[in-house]
C-alpha positions as CSV (number, residue, x, y, z in Angstrom):
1,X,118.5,305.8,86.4
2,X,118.7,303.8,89.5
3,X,118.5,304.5,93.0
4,X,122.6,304.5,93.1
5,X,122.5,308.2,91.6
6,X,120.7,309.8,94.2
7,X,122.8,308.1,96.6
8,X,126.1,308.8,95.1
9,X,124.7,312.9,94.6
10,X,123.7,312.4,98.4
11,X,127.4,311.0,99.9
12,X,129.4,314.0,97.9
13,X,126.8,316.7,99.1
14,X,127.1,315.4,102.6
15,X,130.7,315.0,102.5
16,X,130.8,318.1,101.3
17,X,128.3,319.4,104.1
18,X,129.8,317.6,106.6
19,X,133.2,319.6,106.0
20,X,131.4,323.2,106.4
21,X,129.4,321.9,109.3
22,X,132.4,320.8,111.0
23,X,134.9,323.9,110.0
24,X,132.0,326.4,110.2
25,X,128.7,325.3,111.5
26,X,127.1,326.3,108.4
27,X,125.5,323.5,105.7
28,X,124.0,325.1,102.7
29,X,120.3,323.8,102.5
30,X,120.8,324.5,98.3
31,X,122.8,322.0,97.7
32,X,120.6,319.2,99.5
33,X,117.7,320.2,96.8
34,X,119.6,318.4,93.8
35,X,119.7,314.6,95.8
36,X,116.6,315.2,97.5
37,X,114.7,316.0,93.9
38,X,116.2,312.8,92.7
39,X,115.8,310.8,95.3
40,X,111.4,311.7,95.3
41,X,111.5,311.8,91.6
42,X,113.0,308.3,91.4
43,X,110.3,307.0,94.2
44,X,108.1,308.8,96.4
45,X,108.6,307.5,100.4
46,X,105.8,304.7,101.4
47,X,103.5,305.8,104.2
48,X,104.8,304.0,106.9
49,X,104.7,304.1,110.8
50,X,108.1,305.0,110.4
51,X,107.9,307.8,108.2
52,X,104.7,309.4,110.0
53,X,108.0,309.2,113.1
54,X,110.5,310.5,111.1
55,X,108.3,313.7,110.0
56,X,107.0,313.9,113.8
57,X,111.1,313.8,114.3
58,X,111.3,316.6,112.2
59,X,108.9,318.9,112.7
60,X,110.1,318.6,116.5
61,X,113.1,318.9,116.1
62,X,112.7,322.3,113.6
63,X,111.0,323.8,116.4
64,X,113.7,323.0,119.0
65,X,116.0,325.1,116.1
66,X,113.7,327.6,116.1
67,X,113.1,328.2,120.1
68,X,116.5,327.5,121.4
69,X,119.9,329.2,119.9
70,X,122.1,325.9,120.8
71,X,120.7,324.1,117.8
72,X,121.0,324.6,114.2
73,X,118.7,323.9,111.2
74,X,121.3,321.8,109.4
75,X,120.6,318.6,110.8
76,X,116.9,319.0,110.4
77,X,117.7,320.4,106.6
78,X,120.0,316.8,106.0
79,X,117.9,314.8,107.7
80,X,114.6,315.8,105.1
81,X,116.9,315.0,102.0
82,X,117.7,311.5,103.8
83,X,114.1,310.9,103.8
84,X,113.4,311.3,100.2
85,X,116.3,309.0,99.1
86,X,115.9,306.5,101.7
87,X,113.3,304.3,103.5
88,X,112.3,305.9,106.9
89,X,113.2,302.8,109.1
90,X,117.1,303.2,107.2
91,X,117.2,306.9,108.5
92,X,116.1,306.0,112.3
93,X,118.7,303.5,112.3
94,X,121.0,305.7,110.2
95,X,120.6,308.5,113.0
96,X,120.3,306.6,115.7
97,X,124.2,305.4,115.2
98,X,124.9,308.7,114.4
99,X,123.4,310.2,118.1
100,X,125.8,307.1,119.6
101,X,128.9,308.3,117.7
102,X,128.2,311.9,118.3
103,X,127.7,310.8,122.0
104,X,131.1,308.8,121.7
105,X,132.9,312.0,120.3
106,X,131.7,314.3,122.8
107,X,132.7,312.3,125.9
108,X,136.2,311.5,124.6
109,X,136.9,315.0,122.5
110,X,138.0,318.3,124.4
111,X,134.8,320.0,125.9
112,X,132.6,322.2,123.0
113,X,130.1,324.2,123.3
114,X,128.7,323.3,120.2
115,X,129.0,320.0,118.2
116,X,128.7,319.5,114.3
117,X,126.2,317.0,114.2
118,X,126.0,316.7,110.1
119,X,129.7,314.7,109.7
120,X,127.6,312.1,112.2
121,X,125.0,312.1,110.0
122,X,127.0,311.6,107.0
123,X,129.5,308.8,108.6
124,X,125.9,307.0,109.7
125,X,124.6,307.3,106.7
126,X,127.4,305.9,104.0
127,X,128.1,302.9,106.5
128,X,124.2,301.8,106.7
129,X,124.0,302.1,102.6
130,X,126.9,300.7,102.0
131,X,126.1,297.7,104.4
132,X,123.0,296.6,103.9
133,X,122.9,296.8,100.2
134,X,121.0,300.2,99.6
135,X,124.1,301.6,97.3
């Protein structure tokens, strides 16, 4: 098994994530477990700089879920299955492009008060993979 099944698992669970983020604000943490499992079992993430930033990321932005009512768990849920199917410096960049598209969106979309942040993820995601040779 190669690294391309955890990736392929990964695009049709975020696709499918991204769809129930975006129609209902909900992402269903169960289904990240399958790609996530895969993608440790296949390799385990090098302690790196950037992973010990990714999990500070994380566990900051899980609290900011937890303290304020504006922002859901989702994106913190997606964004640990990214890290166990892809390098940490691939998921900064991958949600980096994903913050300037969902910045995009929001200034030239109709005012919400809430944005689905997972389809960013997902769109950011697929294109750095499929780009720089991951897939």
């Amino acid at each position: 098994m190669s690294l391309t099944l955890p990736l392929l698992i990964g695009y049709l669970v975020l696709i499918f994530n991204s769809l129930t983020d975006y129609l209902t604000f909900e992402v269903y943490p169960l289904t990240l477990l399958l790609p996530a499992g895969l993608g440790l079992w296949q390799q385990r993430p090098p302690l790196t700089i950037s992973l010990y930033l990714v999990l500070a990321l994380l566990v900051g932005l899980y609290l900011l879920a937890q303290l304020t009512a504006t922002f859901g768990l989702g994106d913190v849920d997606v964004l640990l299955m990214l890290v166990f199917i892809i390098p940490a410096d691939t998921l900064l960049t991958c949600l980096a492009i994903a913050a300037v598209a969902a910045l995009v969106g929001f200034i030239i979309s109709a005012p919400r008060h809430r944005l689905p942040f997972v389809p960013f993820i997902s769109w950011s995601f697929i294109m750095v993979t499929q780009l720089t040779g991951l897939a």
